[in-house]
Every structure is written in structure tokens, then in C-alpha cells.
GUZA-345937 format. One record per residue (C-alpha): residue number from 1; residue in three letters; chain; y, z, x. Coordinates in nm, 3 decimals. Layout:
N
+-----+------+-----+---------+---------+---------+
! seq ! type ! mol !      py !      pz !      px !
+-----+------+-----+---------+---------+---------+
! NUM !  ala !   A !       Y !       Z !       X !
...
+-----+------+-----+---------+---------+---------+
// end
This chain:
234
+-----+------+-----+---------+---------+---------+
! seq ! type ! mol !      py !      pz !      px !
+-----+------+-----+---------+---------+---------+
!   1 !  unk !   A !   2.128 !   8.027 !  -1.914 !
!   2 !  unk !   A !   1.829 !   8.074 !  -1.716 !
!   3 !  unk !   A !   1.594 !   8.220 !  -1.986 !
!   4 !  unk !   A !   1.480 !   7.918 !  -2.187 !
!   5 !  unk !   A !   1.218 !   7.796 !  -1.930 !
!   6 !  unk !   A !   0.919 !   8.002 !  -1.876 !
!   7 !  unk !   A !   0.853 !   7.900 !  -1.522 !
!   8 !  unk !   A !   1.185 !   8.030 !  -1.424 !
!   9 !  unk !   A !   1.124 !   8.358 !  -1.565 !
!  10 !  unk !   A !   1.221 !   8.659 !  -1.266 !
!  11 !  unk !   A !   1.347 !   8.337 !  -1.010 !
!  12 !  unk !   A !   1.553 !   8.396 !  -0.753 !
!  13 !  unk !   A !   1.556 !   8.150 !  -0.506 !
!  14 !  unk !   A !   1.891 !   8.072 !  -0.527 !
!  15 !  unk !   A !   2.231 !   8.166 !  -0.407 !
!  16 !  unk !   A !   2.612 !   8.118 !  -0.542 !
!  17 !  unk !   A !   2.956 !   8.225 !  -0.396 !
!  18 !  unk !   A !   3.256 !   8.326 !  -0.604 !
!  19 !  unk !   A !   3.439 !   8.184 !  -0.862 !
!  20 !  unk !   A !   3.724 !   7.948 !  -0.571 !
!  21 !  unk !   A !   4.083 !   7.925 !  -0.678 !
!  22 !  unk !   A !   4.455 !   8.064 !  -0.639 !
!  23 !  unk !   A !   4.430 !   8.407 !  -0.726 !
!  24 !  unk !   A !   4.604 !   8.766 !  -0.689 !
!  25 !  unk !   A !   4.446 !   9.051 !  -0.685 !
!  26 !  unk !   A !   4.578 !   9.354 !  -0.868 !
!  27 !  unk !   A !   4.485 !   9.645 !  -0.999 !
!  28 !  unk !   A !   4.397 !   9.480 !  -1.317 !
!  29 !  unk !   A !   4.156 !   9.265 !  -1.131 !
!  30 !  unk !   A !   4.152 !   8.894 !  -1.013 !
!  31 !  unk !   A !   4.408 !   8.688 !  -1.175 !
!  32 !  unk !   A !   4.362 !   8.308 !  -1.153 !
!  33 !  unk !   A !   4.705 !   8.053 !  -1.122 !
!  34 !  unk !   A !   4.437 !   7.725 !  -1.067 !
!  35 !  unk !   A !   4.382 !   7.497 !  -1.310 !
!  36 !  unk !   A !   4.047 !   7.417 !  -1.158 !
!  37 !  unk !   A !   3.831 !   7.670 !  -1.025 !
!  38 !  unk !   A !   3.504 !   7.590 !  -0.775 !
!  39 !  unk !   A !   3.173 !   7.752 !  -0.767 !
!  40 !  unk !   A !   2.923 !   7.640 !  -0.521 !
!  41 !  unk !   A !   2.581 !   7.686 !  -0.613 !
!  42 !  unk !   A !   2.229 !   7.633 !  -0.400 !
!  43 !  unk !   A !   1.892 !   7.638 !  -0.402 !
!  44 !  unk !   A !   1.570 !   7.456 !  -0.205 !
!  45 !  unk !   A !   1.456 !   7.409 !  -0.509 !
!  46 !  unk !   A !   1.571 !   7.047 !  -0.687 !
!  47 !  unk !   A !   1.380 !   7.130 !  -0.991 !
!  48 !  unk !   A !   1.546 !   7.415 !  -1.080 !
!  49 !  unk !   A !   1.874 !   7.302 !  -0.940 !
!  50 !  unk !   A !   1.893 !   6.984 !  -1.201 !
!  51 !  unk !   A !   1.751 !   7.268 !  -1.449 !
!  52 !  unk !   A !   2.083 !   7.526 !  -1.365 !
!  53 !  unk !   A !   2.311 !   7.230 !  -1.341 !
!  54 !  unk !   A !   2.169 !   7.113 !  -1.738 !
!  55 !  unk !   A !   2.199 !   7.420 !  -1.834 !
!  56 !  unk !   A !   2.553 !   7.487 !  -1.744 !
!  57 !  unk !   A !   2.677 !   7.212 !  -1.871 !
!  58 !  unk !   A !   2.521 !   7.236 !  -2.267 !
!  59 !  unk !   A !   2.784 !   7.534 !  -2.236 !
!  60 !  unk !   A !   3.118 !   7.392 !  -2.376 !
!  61 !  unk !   A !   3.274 !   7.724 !  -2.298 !
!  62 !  unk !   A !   3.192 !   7.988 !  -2.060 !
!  63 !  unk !   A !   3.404 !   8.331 !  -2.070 !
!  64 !  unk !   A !   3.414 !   8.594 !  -1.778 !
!  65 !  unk !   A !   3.624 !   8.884 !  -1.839 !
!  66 !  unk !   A !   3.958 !   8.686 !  -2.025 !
!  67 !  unk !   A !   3.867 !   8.387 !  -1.822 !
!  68 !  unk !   A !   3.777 !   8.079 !  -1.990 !
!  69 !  unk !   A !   3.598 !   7.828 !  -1.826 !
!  70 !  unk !   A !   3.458 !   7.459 !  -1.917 !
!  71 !  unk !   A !   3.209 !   7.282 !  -1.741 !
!  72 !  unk !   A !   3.387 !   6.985 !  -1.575 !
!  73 !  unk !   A !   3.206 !   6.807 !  -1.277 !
!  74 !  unk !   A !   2.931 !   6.865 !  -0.970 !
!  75 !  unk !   A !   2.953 !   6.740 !  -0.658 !
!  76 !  unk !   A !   2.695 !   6.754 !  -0.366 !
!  77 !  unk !   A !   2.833 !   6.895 !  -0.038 !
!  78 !  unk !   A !   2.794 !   6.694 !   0.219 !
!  79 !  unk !   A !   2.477 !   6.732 !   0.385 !
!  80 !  unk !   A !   2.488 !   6.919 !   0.766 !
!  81 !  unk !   A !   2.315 !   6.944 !   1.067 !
!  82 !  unk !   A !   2.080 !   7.295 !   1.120 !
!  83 !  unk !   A !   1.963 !   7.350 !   1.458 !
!  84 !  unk !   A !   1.761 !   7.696 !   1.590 !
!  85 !  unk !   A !   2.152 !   7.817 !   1.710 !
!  86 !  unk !   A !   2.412 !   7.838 !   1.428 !
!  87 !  unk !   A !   2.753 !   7.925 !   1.353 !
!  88 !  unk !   A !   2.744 !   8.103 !   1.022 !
!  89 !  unk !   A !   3.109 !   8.200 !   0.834 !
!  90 !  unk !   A !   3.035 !   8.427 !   0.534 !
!  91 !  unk !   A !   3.157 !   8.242 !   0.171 !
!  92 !  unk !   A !   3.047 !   8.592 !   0.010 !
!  93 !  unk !   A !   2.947 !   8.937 !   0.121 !
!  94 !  unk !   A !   2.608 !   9.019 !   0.341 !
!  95 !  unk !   A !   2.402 !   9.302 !   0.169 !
!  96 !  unk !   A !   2.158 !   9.459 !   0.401 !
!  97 !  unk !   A !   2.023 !   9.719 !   0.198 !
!  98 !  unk !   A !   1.859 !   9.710 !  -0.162 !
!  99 !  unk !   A !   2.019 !   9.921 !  -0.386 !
! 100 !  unk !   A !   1.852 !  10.209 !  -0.637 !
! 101 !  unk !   A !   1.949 !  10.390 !  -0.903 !
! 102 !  unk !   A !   2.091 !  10.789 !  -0.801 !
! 103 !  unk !   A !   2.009 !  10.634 !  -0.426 !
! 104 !  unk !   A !   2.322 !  10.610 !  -0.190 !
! 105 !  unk !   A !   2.176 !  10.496 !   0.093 !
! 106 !  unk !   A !   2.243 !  10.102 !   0.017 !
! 107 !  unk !   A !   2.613 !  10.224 !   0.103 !
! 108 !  unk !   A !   2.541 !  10.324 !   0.467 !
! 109 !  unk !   A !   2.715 !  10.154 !   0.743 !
! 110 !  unk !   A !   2.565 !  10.005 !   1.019 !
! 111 !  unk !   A !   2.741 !   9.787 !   1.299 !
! 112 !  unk !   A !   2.690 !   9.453 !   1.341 !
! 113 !  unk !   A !   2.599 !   9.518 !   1.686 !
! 114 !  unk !   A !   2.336 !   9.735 !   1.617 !
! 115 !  unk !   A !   1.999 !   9.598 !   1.628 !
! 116 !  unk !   A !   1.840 !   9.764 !   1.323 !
! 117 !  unk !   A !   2.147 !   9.491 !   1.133 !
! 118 !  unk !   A !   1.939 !   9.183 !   1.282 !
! 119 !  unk !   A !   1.606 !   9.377 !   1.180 !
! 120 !  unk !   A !   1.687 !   9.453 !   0.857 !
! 121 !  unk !   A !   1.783 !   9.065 !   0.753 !
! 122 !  unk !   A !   1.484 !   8.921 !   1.003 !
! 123 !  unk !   A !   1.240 !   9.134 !   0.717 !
! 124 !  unk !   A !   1.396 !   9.035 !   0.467 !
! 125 !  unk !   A !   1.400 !   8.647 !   0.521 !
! 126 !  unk !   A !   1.014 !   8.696 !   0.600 !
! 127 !  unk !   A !   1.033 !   8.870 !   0.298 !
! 128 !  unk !   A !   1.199 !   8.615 !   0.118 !
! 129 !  unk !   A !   1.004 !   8.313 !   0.223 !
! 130 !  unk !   A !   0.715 !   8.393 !   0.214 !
! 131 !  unk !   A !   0.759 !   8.478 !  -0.138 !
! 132 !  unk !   A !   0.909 !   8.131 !  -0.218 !
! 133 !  unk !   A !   0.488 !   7.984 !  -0.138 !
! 134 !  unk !   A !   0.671 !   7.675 !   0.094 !
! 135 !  unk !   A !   0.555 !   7.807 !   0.433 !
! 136 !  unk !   A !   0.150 !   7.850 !   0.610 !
! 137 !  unk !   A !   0.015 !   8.160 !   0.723 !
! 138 !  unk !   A !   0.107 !   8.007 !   1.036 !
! 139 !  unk !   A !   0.435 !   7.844 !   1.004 !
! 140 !  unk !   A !   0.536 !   8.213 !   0.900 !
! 141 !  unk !   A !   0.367 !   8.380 !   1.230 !
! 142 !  unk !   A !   0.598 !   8.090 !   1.414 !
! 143 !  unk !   A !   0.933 !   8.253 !   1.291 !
! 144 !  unk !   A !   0.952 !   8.553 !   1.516 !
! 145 !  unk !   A !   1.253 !   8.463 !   1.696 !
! 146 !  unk !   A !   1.552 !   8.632 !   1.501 !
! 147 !  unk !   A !   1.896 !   8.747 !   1.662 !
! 148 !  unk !   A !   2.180 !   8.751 !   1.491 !
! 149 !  unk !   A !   2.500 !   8.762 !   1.709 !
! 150 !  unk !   A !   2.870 !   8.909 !   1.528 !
! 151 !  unk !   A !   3.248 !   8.713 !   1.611 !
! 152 !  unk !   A !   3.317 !   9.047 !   1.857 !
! 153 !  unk !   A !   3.696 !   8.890 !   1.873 !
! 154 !  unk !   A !   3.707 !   8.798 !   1.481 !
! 155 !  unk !   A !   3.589 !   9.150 !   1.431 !
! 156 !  unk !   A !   3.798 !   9.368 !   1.703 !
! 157 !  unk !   A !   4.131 !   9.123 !   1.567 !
! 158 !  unk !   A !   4.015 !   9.260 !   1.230 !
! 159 !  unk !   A !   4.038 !   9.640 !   1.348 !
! 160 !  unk !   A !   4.315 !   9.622 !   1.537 !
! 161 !  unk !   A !   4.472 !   9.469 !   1.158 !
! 162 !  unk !   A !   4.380 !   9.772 !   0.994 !
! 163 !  unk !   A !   4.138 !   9.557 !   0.744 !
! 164 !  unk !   A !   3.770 !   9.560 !   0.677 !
! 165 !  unk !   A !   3.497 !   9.290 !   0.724 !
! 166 !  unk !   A !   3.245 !   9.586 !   0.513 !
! 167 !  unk !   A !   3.290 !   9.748 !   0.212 !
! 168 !  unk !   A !   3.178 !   9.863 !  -0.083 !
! 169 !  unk !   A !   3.103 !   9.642 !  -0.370 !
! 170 !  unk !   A !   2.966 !   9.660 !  -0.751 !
! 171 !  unk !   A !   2.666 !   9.474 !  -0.836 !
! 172 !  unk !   A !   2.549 !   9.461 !  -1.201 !
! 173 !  unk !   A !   2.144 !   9.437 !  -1.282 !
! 174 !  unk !   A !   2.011 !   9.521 !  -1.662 !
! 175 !  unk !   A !   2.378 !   9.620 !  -1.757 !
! 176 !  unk !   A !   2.334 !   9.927 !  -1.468 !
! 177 !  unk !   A !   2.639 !   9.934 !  -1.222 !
! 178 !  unk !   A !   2.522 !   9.958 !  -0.854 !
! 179 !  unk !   A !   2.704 !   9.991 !  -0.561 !
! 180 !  unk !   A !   2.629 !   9.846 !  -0.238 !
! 181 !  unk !   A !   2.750 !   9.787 !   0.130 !
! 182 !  unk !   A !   2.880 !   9.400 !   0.212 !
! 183 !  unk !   A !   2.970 !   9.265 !   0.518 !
! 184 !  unk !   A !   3.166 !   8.927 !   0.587 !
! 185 !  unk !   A !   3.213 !   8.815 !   0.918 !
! 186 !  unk !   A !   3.159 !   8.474 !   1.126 !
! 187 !  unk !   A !   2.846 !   8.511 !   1.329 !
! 188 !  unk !   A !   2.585 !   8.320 !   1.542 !
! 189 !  unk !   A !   2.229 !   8.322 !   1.434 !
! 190 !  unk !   A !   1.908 !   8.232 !   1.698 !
! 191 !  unk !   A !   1.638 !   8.145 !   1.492 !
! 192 !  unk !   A !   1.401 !   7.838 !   1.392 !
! 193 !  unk !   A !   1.537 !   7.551 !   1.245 !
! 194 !  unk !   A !   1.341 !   7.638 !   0.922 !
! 195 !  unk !   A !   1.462 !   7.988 !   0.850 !
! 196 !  unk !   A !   1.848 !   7.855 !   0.931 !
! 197 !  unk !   A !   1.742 !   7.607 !   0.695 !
! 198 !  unk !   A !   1.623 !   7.847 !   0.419 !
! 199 !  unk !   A !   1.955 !   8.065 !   0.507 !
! 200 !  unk !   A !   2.149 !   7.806 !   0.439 !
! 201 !  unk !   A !   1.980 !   7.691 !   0.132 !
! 202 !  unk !   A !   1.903 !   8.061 !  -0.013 !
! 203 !  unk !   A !   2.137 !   8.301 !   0.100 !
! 204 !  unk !   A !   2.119 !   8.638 !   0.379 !
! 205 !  unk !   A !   1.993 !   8.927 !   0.290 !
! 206 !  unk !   A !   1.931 !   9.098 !  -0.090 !
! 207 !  unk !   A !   2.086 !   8.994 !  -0.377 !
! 208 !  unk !   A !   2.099 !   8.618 !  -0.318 !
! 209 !  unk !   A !   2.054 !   8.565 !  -0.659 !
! 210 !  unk !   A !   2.344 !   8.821 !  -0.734 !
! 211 !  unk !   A !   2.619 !   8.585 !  -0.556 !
! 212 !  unk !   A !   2.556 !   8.775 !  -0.224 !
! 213 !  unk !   A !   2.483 !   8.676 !   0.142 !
! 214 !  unk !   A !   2.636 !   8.309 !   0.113 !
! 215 !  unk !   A !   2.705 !   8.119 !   0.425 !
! 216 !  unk !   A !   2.874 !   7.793 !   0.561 !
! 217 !  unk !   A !   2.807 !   7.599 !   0.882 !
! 218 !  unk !   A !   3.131 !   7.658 !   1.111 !
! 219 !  unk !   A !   3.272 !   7.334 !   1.166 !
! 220 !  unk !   A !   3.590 !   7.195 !   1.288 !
! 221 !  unk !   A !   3.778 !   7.361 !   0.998 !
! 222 !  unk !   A !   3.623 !   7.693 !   1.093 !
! 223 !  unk !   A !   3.948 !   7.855 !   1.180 !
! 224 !  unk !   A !   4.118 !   7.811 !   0.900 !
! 225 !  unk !   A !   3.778 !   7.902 !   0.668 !
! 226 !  unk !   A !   3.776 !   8.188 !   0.888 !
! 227 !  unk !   A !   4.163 !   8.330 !   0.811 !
! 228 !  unk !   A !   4.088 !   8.202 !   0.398 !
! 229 !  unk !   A !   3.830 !   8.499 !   0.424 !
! 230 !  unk !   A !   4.000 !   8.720 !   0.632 !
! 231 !  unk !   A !   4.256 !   8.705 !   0.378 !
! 232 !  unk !   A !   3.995 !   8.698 !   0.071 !
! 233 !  unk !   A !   3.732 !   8.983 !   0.217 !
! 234 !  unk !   A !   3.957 !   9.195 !   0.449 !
+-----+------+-----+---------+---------+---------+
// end
């Protein structure tokens, strides 16, 4: 859908979550019971936002897997508050390594706790927007500060569960099957209102474009988002 405009071409300033709905998982796959299914899409970008949402909706039908979806209706989420301290909850996996082909080392672990997990999303954010051209030379020396903070109780309940908040998930580029590590777990991010901004808007870490690294503002309803995923992710 998003090869018929040349200025598009290799764009990836975007970010999507999952297909939202009653499902069960088994070993068959996902199997939908809504009638409706959600997808929430986003992007800084309003131009090619209006372009995605055209696009989509010239399809009549859209198949994926036995799955067969028609474009019904958008609606804008309600718009939210960013400050330089955030509560993030994770709507799809975290990816902190890129992934290559014969190359396992997107697969390794490395705790949330660890600084080198902060590090590696800090470069590539800087990474990311700088390449999007919206930022100075010295807007992007300004966004140093760069901490990102796990749930330690969300993630020590998970443990003491016997469930996960990382695995191992396929990703699909070119018709090659990759594999790489995701994490999903509520979190608190210090950093400048811009770059929570971009996070928001973008995506965390690679594959953005791929329908990783999507995250909500934690609000009042944040417990209950918060068990949806457990349930979901873990």
C-alpha cells in the first residue's frame, strides 16, 4: 500500500501495534471471535498519515493469513500530555537489537536494569531522529538526558508467575524470516519532552515500522492495560 508514492519510497517513520480483538491463541495461531478488530497506527508525519489512511481504505478487502478484513472507520486518539518524566506501558514488543541474516546476536538477553538496555534505545532514538531532518544540530546536542527506568514490581510479580515480559519473536523483511528479542513491560522514561514526544509518535527501538516498540501513556486505566498485556505478552 505504501509503494505508489515516490517520496515514500524506504519510509519508516511510523509505528503500528497489533491487530486488537478477542482472540485465542493456539497452536494453529491467533484465532479471532470479534467482529471488529482495532489497529492503531502513528506517525509525526500528517502527510503521510492522510496518505496510509487513503491508502487503506481504496482496499475493499484486506486478507492476513484466513483473516478477512474491511476497512471500516478511523478515529483519532485523544490527544495526551508528554512531559520530560513518563509512564510508558508497552502496546507491542521493544526490540533492542537489529537483526541480520545467519547473526544471532539480536536474540541476546539483556535486563532491563542493565544500563547498556537504556544505551542501546538512547542511540537509537538519536539515531532515529536525526534521520527524520525535524531537529538542529543543536536541538539534537540538547537530548542527552536518557534513563529509562523498568516496573521492578510488574516485573518480579511476572517471575514469581512463571511468565515472560521477553521473548523471542519472528519478524518478516524481503520475504526473509528473522528472529529477534522483544521486551514488554511498563516503564518510566527521563528524557526531553521532544524525544518522549517522538517515542510516542514513532515507536522504541528498531523495527518501528515492523509493528515493534509501541507505547501508551499510563493513565488512570493503567492497571487494567497493564494485566490486558500481561495476559497478551506473558
Amino acid at each position: 500500500m505504501l509503494g505508489k508514492k515516490s517520496e515514500f519510497y524506504g519510509f519508516t517513520q511510523y509505528n503500528f501495534s497489533g491487530l486488537k480483538g478477542q482472540i485465542k491463541i493456539s497452536r494453529k495461531g491467533l484465532h479471532f471471535y470479534s467482529s471488529r478488530v482495532t489497529l492503531v497506527f502513528s506517525s509525526s508525519n500528517k502527510t503521510f498519515l492522510d496518505y496510509f489512511i487513503a491508502s487503506l481504505f481504496e482496499q475493499k478487502e484486506l486478507l492476513i493469513g484466513n483473516l478477512q478484513l474491511v476497512p471500516e472507520a478511523t478515529e483519532i486518539e485523544e490527544p495526551v500530555v508528554i512531559s520530560d518524566s513518563v509512564k510508558f506501558l508497552c502496546i507491542s514488543p521493544i526490540v533492542l537489537l537489529p537483526s541480520s541474516f545467519n547473526d544471532e546476536s539480536s536474540k541476546r538477553f539483556i535486563s532491563p536494569h542493565a544500563d547498556e538496555f537504556s544505551d542501546l534505545l538512547y542511540d537509537n532514538t538519536i539515531e532515529r531522529m536525526n534521520a527524520s531532518g525535524r531537529f538542529s544540530e543543536q536541538q539534537m546536542a540538547d537530548f542527552y538526558k536518557f534513563q529509562l527506568v523498568a516496573d521492578k514490581d510488574y516485573i518480579d510479580r511476572i517471575q514469581v508467575l512463571h511468565k515472560k515480559f521477553a521473548r523471542i519473536y519472528p519478524l518478516y523483511d524481503s520475504d526473509i524470516k528473522y528472529e529477534v528479542r522483544g521486551y514488554t513491560f511498563p516503564f518510566t522514561l527521563y528524557a526531553p519532552q521532544p524525544v518522549q514526544q517522538f517515542i510516542y509518535e514513532n515507536g522504541l527501538g528498531h523495527f518501528s515500522h515492523k509493528g515493534f516498540g509501541m507505547v501508551d501513556v499510563a493513565t488512570t486505566a493503567s492497571t487494567r492495560k497493564e494485566e490486558e498485556l500481561e495476559n497478551e505478552y506473558a
